[in-house]
C-alpha positions as CSV (number, residue, x, y, z in Angstrom):
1,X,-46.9,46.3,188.7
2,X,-44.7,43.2,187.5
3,X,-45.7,39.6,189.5
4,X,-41.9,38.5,189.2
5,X,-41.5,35.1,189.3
6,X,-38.2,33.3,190.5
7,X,-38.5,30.0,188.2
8,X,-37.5,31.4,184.7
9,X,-39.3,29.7,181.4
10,X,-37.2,27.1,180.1
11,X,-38.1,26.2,176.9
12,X,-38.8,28.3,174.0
13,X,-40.9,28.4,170.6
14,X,-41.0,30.1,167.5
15,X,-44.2,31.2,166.0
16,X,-45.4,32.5,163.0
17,X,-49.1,33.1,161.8
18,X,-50.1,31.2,158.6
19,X,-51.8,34.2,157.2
20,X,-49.1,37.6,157.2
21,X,-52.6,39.6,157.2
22,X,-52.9,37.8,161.3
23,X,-49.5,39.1,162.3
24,X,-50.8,42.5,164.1
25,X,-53.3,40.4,165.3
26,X,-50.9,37.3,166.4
27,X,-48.7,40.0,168.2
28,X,-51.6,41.5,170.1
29,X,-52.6,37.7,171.0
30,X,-49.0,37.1,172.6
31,X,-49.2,39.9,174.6
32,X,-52.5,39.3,176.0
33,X,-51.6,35.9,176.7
34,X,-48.4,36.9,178.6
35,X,-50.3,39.0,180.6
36,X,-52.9,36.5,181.6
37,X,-49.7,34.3,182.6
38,X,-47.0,35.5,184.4
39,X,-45.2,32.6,183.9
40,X,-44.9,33.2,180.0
41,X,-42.5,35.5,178.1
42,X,-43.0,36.7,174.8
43,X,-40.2,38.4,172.9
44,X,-39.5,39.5,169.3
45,X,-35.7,38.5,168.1
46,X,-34.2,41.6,166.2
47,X,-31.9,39.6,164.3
48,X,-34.2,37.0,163.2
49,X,-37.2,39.0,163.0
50,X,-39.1,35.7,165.1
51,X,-41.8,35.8,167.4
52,X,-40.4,34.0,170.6
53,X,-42.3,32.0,172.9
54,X,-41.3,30.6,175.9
55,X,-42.6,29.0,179.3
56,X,-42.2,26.5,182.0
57,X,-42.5,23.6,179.4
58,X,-43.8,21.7,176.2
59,X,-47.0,20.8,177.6
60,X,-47.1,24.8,179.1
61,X,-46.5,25.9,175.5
62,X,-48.7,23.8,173.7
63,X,-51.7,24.7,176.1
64,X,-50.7,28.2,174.9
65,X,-51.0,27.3,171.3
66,X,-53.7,25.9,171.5
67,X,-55.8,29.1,173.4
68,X,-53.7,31.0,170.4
69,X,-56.1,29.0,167.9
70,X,-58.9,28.6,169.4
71,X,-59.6,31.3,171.8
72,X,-58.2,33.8,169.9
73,X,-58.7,32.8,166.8
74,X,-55.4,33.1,165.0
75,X,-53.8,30.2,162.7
76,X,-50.2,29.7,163.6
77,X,-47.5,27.7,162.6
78,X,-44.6,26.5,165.6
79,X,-41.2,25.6,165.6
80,X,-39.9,23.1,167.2
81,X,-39.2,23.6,171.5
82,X,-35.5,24.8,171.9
83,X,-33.9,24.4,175.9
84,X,-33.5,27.9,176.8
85,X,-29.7,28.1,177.8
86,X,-28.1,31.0,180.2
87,X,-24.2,31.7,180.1
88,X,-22.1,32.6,183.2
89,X,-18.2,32.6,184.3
90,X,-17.0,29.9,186.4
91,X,-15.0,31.9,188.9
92,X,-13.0,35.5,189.1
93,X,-11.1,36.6,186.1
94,X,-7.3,36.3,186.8
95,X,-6.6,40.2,185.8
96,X,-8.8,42.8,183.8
97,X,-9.2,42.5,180.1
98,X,-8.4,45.5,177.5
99,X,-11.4,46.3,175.0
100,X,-10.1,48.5,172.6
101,X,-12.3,50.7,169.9
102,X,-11.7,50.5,166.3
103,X,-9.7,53.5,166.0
104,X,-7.3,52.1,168.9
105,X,-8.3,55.7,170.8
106,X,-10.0,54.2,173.4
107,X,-9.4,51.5,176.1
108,X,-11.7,49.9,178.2
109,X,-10.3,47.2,181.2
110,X,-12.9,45.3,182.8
111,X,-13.0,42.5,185.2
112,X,-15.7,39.7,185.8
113,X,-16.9,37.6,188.7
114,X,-20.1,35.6,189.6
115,X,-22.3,37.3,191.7
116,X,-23.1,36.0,195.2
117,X,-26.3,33.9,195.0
118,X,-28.1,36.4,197.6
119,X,-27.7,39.6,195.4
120,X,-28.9,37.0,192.5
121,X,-31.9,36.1,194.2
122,X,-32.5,39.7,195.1
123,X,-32.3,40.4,191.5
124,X,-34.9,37.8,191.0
125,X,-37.1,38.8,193.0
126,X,-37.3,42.8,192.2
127,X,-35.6,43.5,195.4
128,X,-33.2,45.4,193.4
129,X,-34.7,47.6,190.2
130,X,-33.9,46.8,186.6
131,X,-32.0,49.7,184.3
132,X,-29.4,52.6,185.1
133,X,-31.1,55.0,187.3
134,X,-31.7,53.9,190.9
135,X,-34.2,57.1,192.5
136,X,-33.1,56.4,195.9
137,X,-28.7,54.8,195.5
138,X,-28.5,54.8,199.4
139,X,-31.0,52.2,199.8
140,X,-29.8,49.8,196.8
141,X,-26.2,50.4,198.3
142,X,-27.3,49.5,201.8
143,X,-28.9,46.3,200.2
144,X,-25.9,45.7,198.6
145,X,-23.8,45.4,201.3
146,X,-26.1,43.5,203.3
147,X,-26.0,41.0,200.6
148,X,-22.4,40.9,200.8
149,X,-21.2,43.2,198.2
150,X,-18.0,45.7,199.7
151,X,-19.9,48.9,200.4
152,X,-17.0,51.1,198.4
153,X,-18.1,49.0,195.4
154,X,-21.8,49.0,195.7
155,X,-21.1,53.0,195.4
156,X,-20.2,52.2,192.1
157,X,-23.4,50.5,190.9
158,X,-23.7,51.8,187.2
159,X,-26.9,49.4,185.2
160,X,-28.4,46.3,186.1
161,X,-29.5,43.8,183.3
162,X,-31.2,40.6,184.1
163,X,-29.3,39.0,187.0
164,X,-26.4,40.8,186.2
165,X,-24.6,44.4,187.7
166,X,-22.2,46.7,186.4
167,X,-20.0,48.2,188.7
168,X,-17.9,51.6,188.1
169,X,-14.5,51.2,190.1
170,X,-12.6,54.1,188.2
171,X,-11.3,56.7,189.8
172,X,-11.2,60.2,187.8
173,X,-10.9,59.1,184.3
174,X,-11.7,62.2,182.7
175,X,-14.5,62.3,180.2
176,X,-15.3,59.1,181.0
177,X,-18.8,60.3,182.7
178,X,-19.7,61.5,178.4
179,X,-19.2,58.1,177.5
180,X,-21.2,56.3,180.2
181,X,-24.4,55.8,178.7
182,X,-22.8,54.0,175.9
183,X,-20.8,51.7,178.2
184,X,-23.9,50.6,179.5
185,X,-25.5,50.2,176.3
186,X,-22.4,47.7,175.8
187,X,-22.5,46.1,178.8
188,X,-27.0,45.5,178.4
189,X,-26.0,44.1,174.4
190,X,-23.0,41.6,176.1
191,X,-25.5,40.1,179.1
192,X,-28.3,39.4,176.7
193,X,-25.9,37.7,173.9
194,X,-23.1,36.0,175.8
195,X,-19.5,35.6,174.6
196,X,-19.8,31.4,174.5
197,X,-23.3,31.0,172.4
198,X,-24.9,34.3,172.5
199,X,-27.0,33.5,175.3
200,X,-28.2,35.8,177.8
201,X,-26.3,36.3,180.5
202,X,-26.9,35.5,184.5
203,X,-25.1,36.1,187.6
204,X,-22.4,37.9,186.1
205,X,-20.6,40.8,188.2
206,X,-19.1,43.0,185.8
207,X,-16.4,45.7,186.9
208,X,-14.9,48.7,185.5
209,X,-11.6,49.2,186.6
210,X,-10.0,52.0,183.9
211,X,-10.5,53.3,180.6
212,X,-8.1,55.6,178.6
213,X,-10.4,57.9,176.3
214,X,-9.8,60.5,173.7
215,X,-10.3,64.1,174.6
216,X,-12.1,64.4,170.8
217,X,-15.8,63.3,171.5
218,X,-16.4,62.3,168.1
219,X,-13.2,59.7,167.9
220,X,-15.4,58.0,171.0
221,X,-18.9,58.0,169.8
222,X,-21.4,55.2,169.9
223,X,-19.3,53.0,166.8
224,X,-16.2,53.3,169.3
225,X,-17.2,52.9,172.8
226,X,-19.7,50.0,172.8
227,X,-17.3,47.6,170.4
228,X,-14.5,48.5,172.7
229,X,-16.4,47.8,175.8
230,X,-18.4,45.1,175.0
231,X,-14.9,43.3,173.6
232,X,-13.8,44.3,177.2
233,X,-16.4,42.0,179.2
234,X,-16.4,39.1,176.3
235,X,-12.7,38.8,177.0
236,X,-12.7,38.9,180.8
237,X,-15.2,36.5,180.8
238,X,-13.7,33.9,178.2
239,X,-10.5,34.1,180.8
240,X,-12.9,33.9,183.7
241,X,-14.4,30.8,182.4
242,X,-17.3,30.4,180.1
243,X,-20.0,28.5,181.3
244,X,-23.3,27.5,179.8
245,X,-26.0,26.7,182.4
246,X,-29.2,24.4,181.1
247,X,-32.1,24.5,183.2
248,X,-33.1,22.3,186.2
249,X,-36.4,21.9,187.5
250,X,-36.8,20.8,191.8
251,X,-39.6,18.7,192.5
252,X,-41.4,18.9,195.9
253,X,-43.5,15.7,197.0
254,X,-45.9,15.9,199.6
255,X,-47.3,12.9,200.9
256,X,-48.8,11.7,204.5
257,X,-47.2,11.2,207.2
258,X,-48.4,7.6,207.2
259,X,-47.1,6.2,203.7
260,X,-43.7,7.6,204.4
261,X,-41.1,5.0,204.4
């Protein structure tokens, strides 16, 4: 099983082996070392097509490259350390936002919130599971609500990405249950690449509150839904407020009780 950590890495790298032959190898190398600390994430960008680093700081990444090398036995070239950055919204959007698909047959209206800081931590700490399908909803509802969420919305708990929930507050949109899957897909894409810098996403509540959808299922397939609903949640957030969060680190000091002054 996982060991989650609460204190996320905050800086990131880029590397690259010298030798293309190494990159199966260099792959296999970041793995292993992300395994052997917990405190380490390793990530490939699609986009990009980079080999992403990151950890708790310079001197944390550098100790890595340098096991990279020399324990492992791969030459590798780094980029330079880039601040990992997290978007959020800086309060309750004033009214839903209207995501509409390509073909202007579908309409998503979603509203955005921040999360309360206990159902955040929660999320942190695995007290609440990752994805879209919870084995036992009673318990993640009753957690919910003890966390402060209204219990008639925690019924609606739809995915969870990150630090951040989608909530389901329709009520009998028809076909909407086909489309689902692909509303989550949207709402997973929007929390990992944020509407302000397309940075991932944390704390963010995000609510369905209506759709209108074709009764043709191939006029709201994949190329429909998702734009429409992801446009949804990048709008109600941008009239939320956008908000990008940089990293802090807090520093306890222990020292004896006689030098205290």
């Amino acid at each position: 099983e996982e060991i989650r950590h609460v204190s996320e890495p905050v800086v990131t790298v880029a590397i690259e082996p010298k030798h293309m032959g190494d990159l199966p190898k260099l792959i296999e190398t970041m793995r292993k070392v992300a395994k052997e600390d917990a405190s380490l994430k390793v990530e490939i960008n699609n986009e990009t097509g980079e080999h992403l680093l990151s950890g708790m700081g310079e001197l944390h990444l550098e100790i890595t490259q340098y096991r990279i090398v020399n324990d492992y036995h791969v030459d590798i070239t780094a980029s330079k350390p880039i601040v990992v950055y997290r978007e959020t919204v800086a309060g309750k959007s004033p009214d839903s936002f209207e995501g509409k698909s390509p073909n202007k047959h579908n309409r998503f209206y979603v509203e955005v919130e921040p999360l309360p800081p206990t159902v955040v931590k929660a999320l942190q700490e695995g007290e609440i599971h990752q994805g879209k399908s919870f084995k036992d909803i009673k318990t993640v509802v009753a957690k919910l609500v003890e966390l402060g969420i209204d219990r008639e919305e925690a019924r609606g708990i739809t995915a969870v990405e990150g630090t951040n929930i989608l909530f389901d507050a329709t009520k009998g949109i028809q076909y909407l249950h086909e489309t689902m899957d692909l509303c989550i897909d949207a709402f997973k894409e929007a929390m990992n690449r944020g509407p302000l810098a397309a940075e991932r996403c944390f704390g963010v509540k995000v609510r369905l509150v209506d759709a209108k959808l074709h009764e043709d299922s191939i006029h709201r397939g994949p190329g429909q839904t998702i734009p429409a609903m992801r446009s949804a949640i990048y709008g109600a957030m941008t009239i939320a407020g956008r908000v990008m969060l940089e990293p802090l680190s807090r520093v306890t000091v222990n020292v004896p009780q006689e030098v205290l002054a």
